[in-house]
C-alpha positions as CSV (number, residue, x, y, z in Angstrom):
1,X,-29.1,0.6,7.6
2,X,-25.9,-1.0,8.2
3,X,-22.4,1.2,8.1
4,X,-21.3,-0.6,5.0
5,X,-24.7,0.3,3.0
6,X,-24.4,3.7,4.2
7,X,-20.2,4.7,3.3
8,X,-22.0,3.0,-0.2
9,X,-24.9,5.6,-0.6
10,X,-22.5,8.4,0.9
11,X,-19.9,7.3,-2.0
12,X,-21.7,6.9,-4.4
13,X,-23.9,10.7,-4.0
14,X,-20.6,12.5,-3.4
15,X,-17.5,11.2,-4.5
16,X,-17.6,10.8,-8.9
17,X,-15.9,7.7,-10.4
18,X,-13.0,10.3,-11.6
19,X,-12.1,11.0,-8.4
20,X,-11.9,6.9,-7.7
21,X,-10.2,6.5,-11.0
22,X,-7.4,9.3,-9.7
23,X,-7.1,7.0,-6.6
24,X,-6.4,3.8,-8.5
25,X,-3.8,5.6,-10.9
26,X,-2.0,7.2,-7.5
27,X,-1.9,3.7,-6.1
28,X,-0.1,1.7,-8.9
29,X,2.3,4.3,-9.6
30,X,3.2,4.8,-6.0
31,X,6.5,4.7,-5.3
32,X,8.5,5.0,-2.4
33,X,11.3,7.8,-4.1
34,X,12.4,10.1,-1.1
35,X,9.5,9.1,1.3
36,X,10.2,7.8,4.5
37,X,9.1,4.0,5.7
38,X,6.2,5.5,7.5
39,X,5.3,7.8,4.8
40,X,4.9,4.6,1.7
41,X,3.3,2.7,3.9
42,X,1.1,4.8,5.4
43,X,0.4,6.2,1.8
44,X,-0.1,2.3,0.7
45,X,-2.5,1.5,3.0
46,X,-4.6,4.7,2.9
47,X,-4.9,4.3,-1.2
48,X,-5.8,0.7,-1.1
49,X,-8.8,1.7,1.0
50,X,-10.1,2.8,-2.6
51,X,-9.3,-1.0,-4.1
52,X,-11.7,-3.0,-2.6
53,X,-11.5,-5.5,-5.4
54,X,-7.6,-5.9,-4.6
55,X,-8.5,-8.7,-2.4
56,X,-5.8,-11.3,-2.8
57,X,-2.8,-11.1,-0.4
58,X,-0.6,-11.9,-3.1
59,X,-1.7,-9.1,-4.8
60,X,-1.2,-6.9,-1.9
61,X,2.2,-7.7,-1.2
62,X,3.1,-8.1,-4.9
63,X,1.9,-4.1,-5.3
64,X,3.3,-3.1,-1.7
65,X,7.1,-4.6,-2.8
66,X,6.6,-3.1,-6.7
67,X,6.9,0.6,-4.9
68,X,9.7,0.1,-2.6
69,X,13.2,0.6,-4.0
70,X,15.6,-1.7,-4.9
71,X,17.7,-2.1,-1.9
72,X,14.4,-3.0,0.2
73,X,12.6,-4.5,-2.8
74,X,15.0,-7.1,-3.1
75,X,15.7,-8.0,1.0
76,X,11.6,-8.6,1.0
77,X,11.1,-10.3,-1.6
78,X,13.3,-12.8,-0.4
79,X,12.1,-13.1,2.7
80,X,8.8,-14.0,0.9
81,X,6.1,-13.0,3.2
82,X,3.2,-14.6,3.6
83,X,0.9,-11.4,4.8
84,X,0.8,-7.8,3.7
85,X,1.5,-7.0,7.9
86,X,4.4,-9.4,7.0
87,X,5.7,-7.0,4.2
88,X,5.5,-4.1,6.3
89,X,7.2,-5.5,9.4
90,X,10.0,-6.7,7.5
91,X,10.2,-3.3,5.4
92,X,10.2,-1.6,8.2
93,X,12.8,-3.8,9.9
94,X,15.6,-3.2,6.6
95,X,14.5,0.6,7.0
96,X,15.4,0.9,10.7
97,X,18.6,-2.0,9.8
98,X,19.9,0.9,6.7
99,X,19.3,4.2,9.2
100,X,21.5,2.7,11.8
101,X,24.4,2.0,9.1
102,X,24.2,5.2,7.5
């Protein structure tokens, strides 16, 4: 048995389709409010472990970028990053870039 047919069987016996539903609501109306750059992201990337048909990198970064707020939403989007790793080094870059001036 490979890992991949096993995380399946172990899914599928003890985690319902509710609770996989919940995940998929938390992820598209995750935001980045009052969190911290380490906090979305690392929220971001734990919830998109449950969206294994999220496969495009478009997609990824489109959805990563929809959360942030507008003073970073903006600065990335025009940076137009090719990768989701792009996003987040970028993102983290304008977080570190505000901290300092504040």
């Amino acid at each position: 048995m490979t890992w991949s047919e096993f995380e399946r069987i172990l899914r599928k016996k003890y985690l319902s389709e509710r609770y996989y539903d919940d995940r998929a609501k938390e992820f598209y109306e995750l935001k980045m409010g009052y969190m911290t750059d380490e906090e979305y992201t690392s929220m971001f990337l734990e919830l998109l472990r449950y969206m294994p048909y999220l496969k495009e990198e478009k997609a990824k970064i489109h959805r990563f970028i929809s959360g942030l707020s507008v003073a970073f939403k903006d600065r990335i989007e025009f940076d137009e990053p090719r990768s989701l790793e792009e996003a987040i080094r970028n993102f983290k870059h304008c977080y570190e870039q505000s901290k300092c001036r504040s």
